[in-house]
Structures are given as structure tokens and as C-alpha cells.
C-alpha positions as CSV (number, residue, x, y, z in Angstrom):
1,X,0.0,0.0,0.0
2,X,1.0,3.4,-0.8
3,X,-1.0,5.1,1.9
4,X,-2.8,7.1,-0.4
5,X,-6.9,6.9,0.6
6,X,-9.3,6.6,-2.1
7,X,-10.6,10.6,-0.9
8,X,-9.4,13.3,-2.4
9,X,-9.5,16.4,0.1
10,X,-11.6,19.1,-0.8
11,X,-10.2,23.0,-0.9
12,X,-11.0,25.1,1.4
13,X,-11.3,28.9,1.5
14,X,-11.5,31.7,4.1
15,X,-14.3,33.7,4.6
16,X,-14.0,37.5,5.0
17,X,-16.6,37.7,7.1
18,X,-16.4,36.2,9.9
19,X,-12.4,34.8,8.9
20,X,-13.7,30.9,9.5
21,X,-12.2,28.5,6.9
22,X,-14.8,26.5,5.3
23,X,-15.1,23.9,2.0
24,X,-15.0,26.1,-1.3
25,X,-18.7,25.3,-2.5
26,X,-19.9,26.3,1.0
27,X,-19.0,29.6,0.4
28,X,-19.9,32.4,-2.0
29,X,-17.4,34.3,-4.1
30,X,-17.4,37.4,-4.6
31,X,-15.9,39.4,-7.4
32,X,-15.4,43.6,-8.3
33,X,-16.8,44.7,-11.3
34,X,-16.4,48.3,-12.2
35,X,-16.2,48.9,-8.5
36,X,-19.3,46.9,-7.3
37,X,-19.4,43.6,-5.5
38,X,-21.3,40.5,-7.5
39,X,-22.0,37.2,-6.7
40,X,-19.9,34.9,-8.5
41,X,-21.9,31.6,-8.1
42,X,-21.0,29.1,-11.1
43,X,-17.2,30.5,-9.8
44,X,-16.0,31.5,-13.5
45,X,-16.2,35.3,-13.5
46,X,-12.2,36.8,-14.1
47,X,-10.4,38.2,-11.4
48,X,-9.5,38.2,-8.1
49,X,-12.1,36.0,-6.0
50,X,-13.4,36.6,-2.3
51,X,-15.1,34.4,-0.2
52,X,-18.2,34.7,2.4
53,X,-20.6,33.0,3.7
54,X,-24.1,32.9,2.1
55,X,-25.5,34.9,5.2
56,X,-26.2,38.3,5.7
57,X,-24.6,38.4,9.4
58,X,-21.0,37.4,7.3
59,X,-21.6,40.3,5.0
60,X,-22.7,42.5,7.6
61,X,-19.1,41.3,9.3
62,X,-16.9,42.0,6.2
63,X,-18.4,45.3,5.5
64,X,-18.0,46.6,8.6
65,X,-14.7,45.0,8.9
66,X,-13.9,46.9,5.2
67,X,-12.7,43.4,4.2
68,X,-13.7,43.6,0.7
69,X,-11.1,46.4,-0.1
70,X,-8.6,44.5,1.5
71,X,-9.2,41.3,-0.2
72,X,-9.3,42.6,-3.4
73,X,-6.7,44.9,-2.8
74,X,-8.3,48.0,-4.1
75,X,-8.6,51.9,-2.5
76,X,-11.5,52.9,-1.0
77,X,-15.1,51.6,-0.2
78,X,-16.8,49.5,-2.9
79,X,-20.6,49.1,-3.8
80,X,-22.2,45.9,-2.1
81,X,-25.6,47.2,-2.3
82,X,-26.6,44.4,-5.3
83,X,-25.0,41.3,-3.4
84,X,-27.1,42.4,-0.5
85,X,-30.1,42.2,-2.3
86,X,-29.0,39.3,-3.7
87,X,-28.5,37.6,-0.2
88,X,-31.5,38.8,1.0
89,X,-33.2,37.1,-1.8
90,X,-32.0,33.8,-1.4
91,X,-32.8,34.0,2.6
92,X,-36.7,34.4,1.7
93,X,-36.8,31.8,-0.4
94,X,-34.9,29.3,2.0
95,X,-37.3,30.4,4.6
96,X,-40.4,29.8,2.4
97,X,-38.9,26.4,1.2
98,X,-38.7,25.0,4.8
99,X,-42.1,24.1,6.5
């Protein structure tokens, strides 16, 4: 035996938030376009990538940490009014799906 296991370990990123490491598809990353913050779900957009938590109290967290600037190394606040909405969004509808 080679002492290799049959499972293959599975990335993990950081999130900005709340700074708790967590699998990559557990996470959400973010990305800057033209100085706002999108959601960057299927993972494909260009450019440098950050990570949070699909939750609004992470968000909340990053922005008042002014993480977002920092991880994408960039001067100065940056729009994240659209990936709040976009949070928000997908909260309703997990609370309507569950009974």
C-alpha cells in the first residue's frame, strides 16, 4: 500500500466575514466589477475572488470589517448594495422552502 486513501481532500477557502475557513462550495465568491461587488456563483467570472458565507450576518461582518477592499486589494469603499439584495433574496426563499 501506498498510503494514499481513495478521498481526495476538498479545498477550502476563508471567509471574509467572519475569517472561518470553510469547503469552497460552501461559500460564496465574490468578485469587483467596475467597483461593485457580485456574486460569483457558477465561480467562472475573471479576477480576483473573495469568499463569504451565504449569510447576511457574514456580510454585515466583512463590510463593517472593510474586508472587501482588503481582499481585493483595491482603494477605498466598494458598492455591495446588489450582493445584498441578492443575499437577502436567497434567505426568503430558504425560509419559504422550509415548513
Amino acid at each position: 500500500m501506498s498510503g494514499r486513501t481513495q478521498a481526495r481532500a476538498c479545498p477550502e477557502r476563508t471567509c471574509v466575514g467572519c475569517r472561518e475557513r470553510a469547503a469552497k462550495n460552501e461559500l460564496l465568491r465574490i468578485v469587483v466589477i467596475e467597483g461593485t461587488c457580485v456574486p460569483d456563483r457558477r465561480g467562472t467570472l475573471p479576477g480576483r475572488g473573495a469568499y463569504v458565507h451565504p449569510a447576511l450576518v457574514c456580510l454585515d461582518l466583512a463590510v463593517r470589517r472593510r474586508a472587501f477592499p482588503r481582499a481585493f486589494r483595491l482603494q477605498g469603499p466598494l458598492d455591495t448594495a446588489e450582493l445584498r439584495g441578492n443575499l437577502e433574496e436567497a434567505e426568503t426563499v430558504a425560509e419559504q422552502a422550509t415548513p
